[in-house]
C-alpha positions in Angstrom: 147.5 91.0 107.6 145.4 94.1 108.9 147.7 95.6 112.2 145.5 97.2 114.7 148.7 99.6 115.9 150.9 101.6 113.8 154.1 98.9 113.1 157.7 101.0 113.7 159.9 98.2 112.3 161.0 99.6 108.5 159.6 96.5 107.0 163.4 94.7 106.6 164.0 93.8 109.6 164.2 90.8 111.9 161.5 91.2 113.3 159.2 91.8 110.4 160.9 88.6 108.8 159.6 86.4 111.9 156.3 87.8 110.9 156.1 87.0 107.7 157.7 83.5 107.8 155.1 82.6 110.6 152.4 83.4 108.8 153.7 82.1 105.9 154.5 79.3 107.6 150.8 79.2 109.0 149.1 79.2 106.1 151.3 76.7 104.0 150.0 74.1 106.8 146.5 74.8 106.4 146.5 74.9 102.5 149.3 71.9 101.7 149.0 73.0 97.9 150.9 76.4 98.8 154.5 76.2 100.0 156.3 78.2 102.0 158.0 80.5 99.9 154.5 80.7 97.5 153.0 82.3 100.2 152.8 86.8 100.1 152.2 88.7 103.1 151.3 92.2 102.9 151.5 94.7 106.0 148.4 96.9 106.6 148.9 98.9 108.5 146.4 101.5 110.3 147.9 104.8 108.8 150.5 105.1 106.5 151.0 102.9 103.1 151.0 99.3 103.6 154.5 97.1 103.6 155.0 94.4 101.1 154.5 92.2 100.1 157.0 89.8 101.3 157.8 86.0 101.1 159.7 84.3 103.8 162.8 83.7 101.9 164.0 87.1 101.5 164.4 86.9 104.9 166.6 84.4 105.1 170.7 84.5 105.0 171.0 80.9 103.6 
């Protein structure tokens, strides 16, 4: 995902996890052969290196 403004979460936060599980989520229900937890999002952000990638489950506490 290409950000348009600079992101000031660290990348391991709640916030970023919401993020990535929706989009993760997203895509899982428009391609039914990739599940959740297949699914890698990547941070890119305007300046500075990009953060991830990430899969939803690492965000989770289980």
């Amino acid at each position: 995902m290409r950000l348009e403004d600079p992101y000031a979460a660290t990348g391991r936060d709640q916030g970023t996890g919401q993020l990535v599980c929706t989009l993760a989520r997203a895509r899982s229900v428009l391609d039914p052969k990739a599940g959740t937890d297949d699914v890698e999002v990547t941070l890119h952000q305007p300046e500075g290196p990009p953060l991830g990638p990430y899969r939803c489950a690492e965000f989770l506490d289980g």
